[in-house]
Structures are given as structure tokens and as C-alpha cells.
C-alpha positions in Angstrom: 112.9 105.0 170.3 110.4 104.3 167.8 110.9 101.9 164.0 109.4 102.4 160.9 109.0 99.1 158.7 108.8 100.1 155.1 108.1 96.8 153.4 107.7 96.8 149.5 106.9 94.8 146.7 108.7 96.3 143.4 107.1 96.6 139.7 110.6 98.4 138.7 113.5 99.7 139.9 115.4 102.9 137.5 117.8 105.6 137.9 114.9 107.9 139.3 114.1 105.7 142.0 117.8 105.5 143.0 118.3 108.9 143.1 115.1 109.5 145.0 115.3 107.5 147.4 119.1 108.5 148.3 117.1 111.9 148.4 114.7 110.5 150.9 117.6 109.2 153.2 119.3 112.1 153.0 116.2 114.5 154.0 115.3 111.6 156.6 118.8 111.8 158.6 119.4 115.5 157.9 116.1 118.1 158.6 113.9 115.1 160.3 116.2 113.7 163.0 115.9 110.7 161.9 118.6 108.5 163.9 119.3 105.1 161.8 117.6 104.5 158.3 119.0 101.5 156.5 117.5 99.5 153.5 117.7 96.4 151.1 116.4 94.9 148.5 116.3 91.0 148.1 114.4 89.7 144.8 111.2 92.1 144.2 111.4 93.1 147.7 112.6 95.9 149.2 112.6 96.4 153.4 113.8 100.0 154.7 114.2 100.3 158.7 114.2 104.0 160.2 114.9 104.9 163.9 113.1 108.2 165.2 113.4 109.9 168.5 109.2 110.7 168.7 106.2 110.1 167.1 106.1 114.0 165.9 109.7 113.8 164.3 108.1 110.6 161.8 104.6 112.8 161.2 106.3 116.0 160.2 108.6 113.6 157.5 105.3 112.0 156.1 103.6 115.4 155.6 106.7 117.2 153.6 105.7 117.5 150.1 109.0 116.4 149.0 108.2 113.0 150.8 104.5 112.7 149.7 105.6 113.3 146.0 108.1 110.2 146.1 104.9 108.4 147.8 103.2 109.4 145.0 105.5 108.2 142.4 106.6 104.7 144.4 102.5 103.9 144.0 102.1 104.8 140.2 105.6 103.9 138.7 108.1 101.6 141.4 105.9 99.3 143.5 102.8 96.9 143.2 102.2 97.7 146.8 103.6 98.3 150.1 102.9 98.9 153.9 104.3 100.8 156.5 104.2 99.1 160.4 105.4 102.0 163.4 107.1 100.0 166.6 108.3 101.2 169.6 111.6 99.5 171.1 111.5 98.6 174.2 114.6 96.9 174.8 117.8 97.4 172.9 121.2 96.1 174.1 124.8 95.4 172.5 126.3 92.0 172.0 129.6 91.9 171.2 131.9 88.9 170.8 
């Protein structure tokens, strides 16, 4: 299994940006089989986690042009910068109590 850290420093946050990135997640789980994709935002920073099966699954979502236009708008109009870091997991395990 392979993460996707989307780490983000915000200029604004609107009613677009809501709804697009709801759009995102939705696309994301639904025609990119993406597994997990959870995110929050604490102050001006905003940290999104997705969980893909393969490497080809994450390229094919960052080449739709639905995608690359909400790229396009999170650099001019919602954040001041952000960076994307690719993992693979090599261990994962429940705890339980």
C-alpha cells in the first residue's frame, strides 16, 4: 500500500474550496480506487492522507483534468504553498484495547 502526504499552507479557505475539495475526495475513492483519504486542517495548515493500491492508480488521479484544474486553483487562490511526499507502508497492524 502506498500514502500520499498532501501538506498545505492556506492563504484562504471559501465555499469553492469546500466544495472542491469534497469533489476531489469523492473522485479520489470513487473512479481512482483510492482506499482511505482523510484530511484536516489545524490553524493555516491543512494535511490530507490518501491510501492507494499502486503507483499507477495515484498517476492516472494526478493527470485527470478535473484534478489538475483544482491544482491549478489551490496555487493561485487557496494556498501559499504546499508539497506532496509518496510512501510506501511497510508494516501496518491493529491495536486494539
Amino acid at each position: 500500500m502506498i500514502v500520499v502526504v498532501f501538506r498545505a499552507k492556506l492563504k484562504m479557505v471559501d465555499d469553492e474550496y469546500h466544495e472542491t475539495a469534497a469533489r476531489m475526495r469523492e473522485l479520489a475513492l470513487t473512479k481512482f480506487s483510492c482506499l482511505e483519504f482523510h484530511a484536516v486542517c489545524e490553524g493555516d495548515e491543512e494535511v490530507a492522507l490518501s491510501y492507494w493500491r499502486d503507483e499507477a492508480s495515484i498517476q492516472a488521479w494526478r493527470e485527470h483534468p478535473e484534478h489538475k484544474e483544482a491544482q491549478r486553483r489551490g496555487q493561485q487562490k487557496w494556498y501559499h504553498s504546499y508539497k506532496v511526499e509518496v510512501a510506501n507502508i511497510t508494516r501496518e497492524y491493529p491495536v486494539s484495547s
